[in-house]
C-alpha positions in Angstrom: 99.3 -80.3 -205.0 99.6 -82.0 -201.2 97.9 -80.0 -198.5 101.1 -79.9 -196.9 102.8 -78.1 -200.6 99.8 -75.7 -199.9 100.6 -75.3 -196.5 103.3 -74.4 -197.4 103.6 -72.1 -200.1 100.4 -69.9 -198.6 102.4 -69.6 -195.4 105.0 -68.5 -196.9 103.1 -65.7 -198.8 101.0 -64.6 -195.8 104.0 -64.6 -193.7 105.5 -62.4 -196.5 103.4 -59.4 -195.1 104.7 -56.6 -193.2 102.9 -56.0 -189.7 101.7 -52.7 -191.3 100.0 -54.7 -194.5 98.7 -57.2 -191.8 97.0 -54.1 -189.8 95.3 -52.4 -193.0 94.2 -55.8 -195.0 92.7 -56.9 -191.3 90.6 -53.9 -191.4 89.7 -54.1 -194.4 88.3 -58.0 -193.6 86.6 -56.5 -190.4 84.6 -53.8 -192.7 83.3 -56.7 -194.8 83.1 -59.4 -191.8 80.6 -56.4 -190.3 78.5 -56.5 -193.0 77.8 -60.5 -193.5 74.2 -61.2 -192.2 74.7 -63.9 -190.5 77.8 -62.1 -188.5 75.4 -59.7 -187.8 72.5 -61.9 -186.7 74.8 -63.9 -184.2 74.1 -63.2 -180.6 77.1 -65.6 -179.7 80.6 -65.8 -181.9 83.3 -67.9 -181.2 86.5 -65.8 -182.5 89.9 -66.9 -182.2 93.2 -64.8 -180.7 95.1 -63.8 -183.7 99.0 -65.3 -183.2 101.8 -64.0 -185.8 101.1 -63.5 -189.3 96.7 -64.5 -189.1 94.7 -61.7 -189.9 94.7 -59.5 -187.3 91.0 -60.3 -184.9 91.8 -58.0 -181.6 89.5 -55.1 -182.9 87.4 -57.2 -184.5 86.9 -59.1 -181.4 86.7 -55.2 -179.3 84.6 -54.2 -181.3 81.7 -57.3 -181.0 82.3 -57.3 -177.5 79.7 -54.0 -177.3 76.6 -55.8 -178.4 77.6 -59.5 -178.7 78.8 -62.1 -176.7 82.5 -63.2 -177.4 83.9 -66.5 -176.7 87.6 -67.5 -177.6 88.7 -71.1 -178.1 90.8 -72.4 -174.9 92.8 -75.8 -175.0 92.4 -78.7 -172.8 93.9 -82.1 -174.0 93.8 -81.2 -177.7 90.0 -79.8 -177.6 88.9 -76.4 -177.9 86.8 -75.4 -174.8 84.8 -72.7 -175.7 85.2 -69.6 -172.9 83.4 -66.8 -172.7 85.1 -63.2 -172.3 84.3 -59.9 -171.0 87.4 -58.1 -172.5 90.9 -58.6 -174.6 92.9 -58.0 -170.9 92.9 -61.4 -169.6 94.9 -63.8 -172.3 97.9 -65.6 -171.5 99.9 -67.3 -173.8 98.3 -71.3 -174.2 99.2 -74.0 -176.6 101.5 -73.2 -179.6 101.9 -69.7 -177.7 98.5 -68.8 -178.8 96.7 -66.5 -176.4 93.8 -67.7 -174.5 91.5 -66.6 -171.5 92.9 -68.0 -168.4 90.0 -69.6 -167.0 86.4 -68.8 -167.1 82.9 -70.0 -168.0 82.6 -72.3 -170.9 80.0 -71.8 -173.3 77.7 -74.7 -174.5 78.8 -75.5 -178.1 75.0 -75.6 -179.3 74.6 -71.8 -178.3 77.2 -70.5 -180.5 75.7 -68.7 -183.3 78.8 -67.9 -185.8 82.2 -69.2 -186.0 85.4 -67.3 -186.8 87.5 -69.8 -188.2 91.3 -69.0 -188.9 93.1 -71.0 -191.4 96.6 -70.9 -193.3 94.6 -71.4 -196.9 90.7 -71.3 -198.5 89.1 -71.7 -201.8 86.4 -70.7 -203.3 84.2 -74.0 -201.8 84.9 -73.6 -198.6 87.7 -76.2 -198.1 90.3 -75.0 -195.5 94.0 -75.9 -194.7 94.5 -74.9 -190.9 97.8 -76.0 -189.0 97.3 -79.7 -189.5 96.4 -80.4 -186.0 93.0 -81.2 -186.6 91.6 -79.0 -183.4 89.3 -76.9 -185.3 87.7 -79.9 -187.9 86.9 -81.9 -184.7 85.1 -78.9 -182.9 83.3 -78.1 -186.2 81.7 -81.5 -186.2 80.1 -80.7 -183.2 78.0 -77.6 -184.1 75.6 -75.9 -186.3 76.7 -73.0 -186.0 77.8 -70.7 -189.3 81.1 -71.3 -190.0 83.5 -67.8 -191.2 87.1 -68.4 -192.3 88.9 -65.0 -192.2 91.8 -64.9 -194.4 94.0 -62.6 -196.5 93.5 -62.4 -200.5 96.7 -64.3 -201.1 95.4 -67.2 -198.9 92.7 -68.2 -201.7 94.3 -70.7 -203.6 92.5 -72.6 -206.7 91.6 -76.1 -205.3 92.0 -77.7 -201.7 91.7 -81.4 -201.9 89.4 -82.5 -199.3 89.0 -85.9 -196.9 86.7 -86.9 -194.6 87.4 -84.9 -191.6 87.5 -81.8 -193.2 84.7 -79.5 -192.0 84.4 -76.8 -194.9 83.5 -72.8 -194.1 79.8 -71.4 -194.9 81.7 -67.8 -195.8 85.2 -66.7 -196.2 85.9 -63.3 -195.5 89.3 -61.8 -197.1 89.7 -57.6 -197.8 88.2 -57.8 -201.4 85.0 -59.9 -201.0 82.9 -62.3 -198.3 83.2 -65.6 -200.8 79.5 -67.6 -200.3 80.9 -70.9 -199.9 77.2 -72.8 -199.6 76.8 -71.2 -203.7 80.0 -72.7 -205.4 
């Protein structure tokens, strides 16, 4: 199958949830994303503002904002500028309607610790389909940092096939298990 027939098809399943299925799978990601080592390690995590059907990363976000720095991903010409926040408050809606801080400090990419990654499909290896724009792969290249795709059970599909821009996830996290990609 064509990334874009994946695409597809896993969109159309995730989209498929109610809001209220969206709020208890979410929480259910955040319980296990709060137990992965290296989540819990991180000092400084890139998250990204949940925007329609994604899992749900508000409390998640809230709730690493008490003993953790929290930076969200804001657009400028097609790259993801990473800028730091103090709370959820100050977001207004940026590229594709996705909310993102206004203005404020950017972070050095090198200090980011851990990477919350969203993406429209996974597997097992750590291959991600995200919206096709490319945003996320480029920023990717550019960091060490561990890499977490959060995403809903249904968005696990058998085999993503992979080219050479494609920056795979360290962990994905969905509401049954935290999948060790760096094992498969």
């Amino acid at each position: 199958m064509s990334k874009e027939q994946i695409r597809n098809q896993t969109l159309e399943k995730r989209d498929s949830l109610s809001s209220d299925q969206i709020a208890q799978l979410s929480s259910m990601i955040a319980k296990n994303l709060s137990v992965l080592d290296p989540f819990v390690k991180a000092k400084i995590v890139l998250f990204y503002a949940s925007h329609k059907s994604e899992v749900f990363t508000d409390g998640m976000i809230n709730e690493a904002l008490l003993t953790k720095k929290i930076v969200l991903p804001r657009m400028e010409g097609g790259t993801i500028v990473p800028t730091l926040i103090m709370d959820m408050d100050n977001l207004i809606p940026g590229h594709g309607g996705i909310r993102e801080p206004l203005s404020a400090p950017s972070v050095k990419i090198s200090s980011i610790d851990a990477i919350i990654v969203p993406g429209i499909a996974f597997d097992e290896k750590g291959r991600r389909i995200g919206t096709g724009y490319g945003y996320y792969d480029r920023f990717l290249k550019k960091t060490h940092a561990v890499k977490i795709g959060l995403g809903f059970e249904c968005q696990i599909v058998q085999d993503i096939p992979h080219q050479e821009h494609d920056v795979d996830m360290d962990f994905v996290v969905t509401e049954k298990r935290i999948i060790d990609c760096r094992r498969q």
